[in-house]
N, C-alpha and C positions, 0 to 999 in steps of 0.2 A: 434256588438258582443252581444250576447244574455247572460242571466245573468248564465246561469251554465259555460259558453267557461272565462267569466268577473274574476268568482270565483277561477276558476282553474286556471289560469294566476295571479290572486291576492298570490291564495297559494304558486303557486310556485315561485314565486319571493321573496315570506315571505322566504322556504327553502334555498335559494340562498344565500339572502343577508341577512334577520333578525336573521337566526339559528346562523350563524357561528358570526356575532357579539356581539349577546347575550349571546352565547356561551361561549366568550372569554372576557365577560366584567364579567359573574359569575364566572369564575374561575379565575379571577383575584381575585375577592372580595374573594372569599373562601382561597386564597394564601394570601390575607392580613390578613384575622379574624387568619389563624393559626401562623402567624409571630406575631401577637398580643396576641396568647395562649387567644382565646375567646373560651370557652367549648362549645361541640355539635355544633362547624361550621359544621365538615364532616356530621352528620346528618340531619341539617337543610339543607343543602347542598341536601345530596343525596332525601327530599323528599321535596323540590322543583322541581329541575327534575324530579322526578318520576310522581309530580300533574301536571310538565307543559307537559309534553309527553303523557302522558291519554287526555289533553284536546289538544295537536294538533291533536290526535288519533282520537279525535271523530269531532275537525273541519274538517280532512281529509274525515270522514264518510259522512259529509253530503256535501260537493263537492261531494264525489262519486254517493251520492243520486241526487244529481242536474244532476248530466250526463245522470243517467239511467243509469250505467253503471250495467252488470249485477255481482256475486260475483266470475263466473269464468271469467271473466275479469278484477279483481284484484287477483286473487290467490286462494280466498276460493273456494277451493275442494279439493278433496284427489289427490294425484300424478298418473299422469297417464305415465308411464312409458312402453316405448315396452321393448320387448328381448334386442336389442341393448342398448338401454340404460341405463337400471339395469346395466350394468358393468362400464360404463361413470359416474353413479351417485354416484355408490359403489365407485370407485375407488376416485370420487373426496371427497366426503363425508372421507374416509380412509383418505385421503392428508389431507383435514381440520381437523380432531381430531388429527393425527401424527403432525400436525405443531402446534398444542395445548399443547399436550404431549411435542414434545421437548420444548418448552418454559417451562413450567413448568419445568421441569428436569435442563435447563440452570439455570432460575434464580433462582432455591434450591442447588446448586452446593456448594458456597461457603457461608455456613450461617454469614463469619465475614466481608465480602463486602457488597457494595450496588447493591442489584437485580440489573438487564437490563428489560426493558420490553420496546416495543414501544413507543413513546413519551416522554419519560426518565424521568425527574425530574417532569414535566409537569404532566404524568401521576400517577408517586407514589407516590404525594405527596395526592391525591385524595381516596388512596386503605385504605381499614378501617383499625384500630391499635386495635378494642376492640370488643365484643362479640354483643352491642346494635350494635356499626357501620356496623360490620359485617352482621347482620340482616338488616340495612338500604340499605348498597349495596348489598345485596341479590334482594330486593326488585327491585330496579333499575337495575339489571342487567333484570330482570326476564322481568322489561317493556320496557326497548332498546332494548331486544333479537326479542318482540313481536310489540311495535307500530313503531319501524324502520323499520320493513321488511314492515308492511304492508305500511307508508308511503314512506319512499324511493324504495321499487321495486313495491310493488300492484301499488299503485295510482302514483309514478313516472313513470314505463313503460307504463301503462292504457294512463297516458297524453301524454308520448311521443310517441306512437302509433296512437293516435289521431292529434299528431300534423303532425305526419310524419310517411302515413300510411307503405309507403315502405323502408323504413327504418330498413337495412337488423339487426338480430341479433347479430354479432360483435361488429359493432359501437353502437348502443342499450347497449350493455354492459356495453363501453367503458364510454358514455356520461354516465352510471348511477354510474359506480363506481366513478367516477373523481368528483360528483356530490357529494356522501357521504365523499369521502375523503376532499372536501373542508368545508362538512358541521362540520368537526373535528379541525375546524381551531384553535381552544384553544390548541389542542397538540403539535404545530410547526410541519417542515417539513417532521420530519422521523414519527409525528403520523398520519397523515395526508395521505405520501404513504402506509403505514401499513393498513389503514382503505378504502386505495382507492382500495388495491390490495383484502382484504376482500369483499370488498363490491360488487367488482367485481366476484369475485368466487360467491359468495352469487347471486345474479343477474342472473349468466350462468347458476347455479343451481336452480332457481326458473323460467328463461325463458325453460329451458329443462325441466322441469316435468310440469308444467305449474301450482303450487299449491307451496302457503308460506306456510305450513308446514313443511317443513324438514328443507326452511331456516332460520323459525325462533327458530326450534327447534336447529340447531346447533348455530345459533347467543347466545344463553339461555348460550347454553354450557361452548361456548368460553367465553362470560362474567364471567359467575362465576369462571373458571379457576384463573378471579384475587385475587380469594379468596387463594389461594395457593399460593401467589407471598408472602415470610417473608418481610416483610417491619419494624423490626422493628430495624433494625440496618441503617447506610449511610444515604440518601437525606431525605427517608420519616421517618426520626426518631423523635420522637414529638419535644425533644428538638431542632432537627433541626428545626422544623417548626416553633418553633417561634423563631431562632437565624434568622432564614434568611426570606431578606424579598424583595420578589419577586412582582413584577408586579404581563352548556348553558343553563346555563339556569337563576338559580333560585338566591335566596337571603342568602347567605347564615348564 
């Protein structure tokens, strides 16, 4: 095995098995700093993550550089879309901002309950309460939207293409959303299919136009939607955070 095929099989077993542990060992710690009421966890939090997902971003870069892969063989180019497909990209494109919108709209319904959002407590206890945090996961949201597409669908379809040249487009899919949804393993079950079923749309969507721009440009979107989730009543209420005290990345 020659040292670029060595690298790419290094990285991707780092995504397999390192993300989703790491994953779930920092958001553990971040669930304890706030059951401890330690100030600026959520921000130290969110720009750990942020510096650790730039620099898988750019380990993934230079695997890609070791392949020779070219950049329309990870996604950088603009979409090239026929007649037929403009209505397949539109319409799915439509179904991911409308499944965005109604979330939104669910969990603003009842400002005296606790929001729902995918991953439930898991994930709201993470969503900001203040105007710096708010600015934090901006940030973060802005670089999930951008170094997850390009590492989980550029350079995960690029390898799995490589590995398995005929390897029709459904199953291609298949293995890549199931792939993201496990790498979500800090959210438990229902975040996990939530992010598998995204990930999946997101994947059909970038192996059809054949360019990460649109999906990373809706990944951007949806992220910050969580900016609109009220969190500051039920599970993710400060005081809740540090009454309760719960069991990807960074330190928080």
């Amino acid at each position: 095995m020659d040292f670029a095929n060595l690298a790419s099989l290094m990285l991707a077993a780092w995504l397999l098995l390192g993300e989703p542990l790491l994953g779930r060992w920092s958001h553990r710690r971040l669930l304890a700093a706030l059951a401890a009421g330690q100030p600026g966890a959520r921000l130290r939090f969110y720009r750990s993550w942020t510096g650790m997902a730039w620099a898988l971003a750019f380990v993934t870069a230079l695997v890609v550089l070791a392949q020779g892969w070219s950049p329309g063989e990870v996604g950088l180019r603009w979409p090239h879309i026929g007649d037929v497909g403009r209505g397949f990209v539109g319409g799915m494109t439509g179904a991911l901002i409308a499944g965005a919108a109604v979330g939104i709209v669910l969990s603003r319904r009842k400002r005296s309950a606790a929001p729902r959002v995918a991953g439930g407590d898991k994930v709201l206890r993470m969503l900001p309460h203040n105007r710096a945090e708010r600015w934090g996961f901006s940030a973060l949201a802005v670089t999930a939207g951008l170094t997850e597409e390009w590492i989980w669908r550029g350079f995960a379809a690029a390898a799995l293409h490589a590995a398995w040249p005929q390897l029709a487009m459904l199953p291609t899919v298949v293995v890549l959303a199931l792939a993201f949804g496990w790498a979500h393993f800090y959210q438990g079950l229902g975040g996990m299919l939530a992010t598998a079923l995204l990930g999946g749309l997101l994947a059909w969507l970038y192996l059809y136009s054949g360019s990460l721009l649109l999906p990373m440009l809706l990944h951007v979107l949806i992220d910050l939607r969580a900016l609109l989730v009220p969190v500051g009543t039920g599970a993710s209420n400060p005081q809740t955070d540090v009454q309760t005290s719960m069991h990807h990345r960074g330190n928080p």
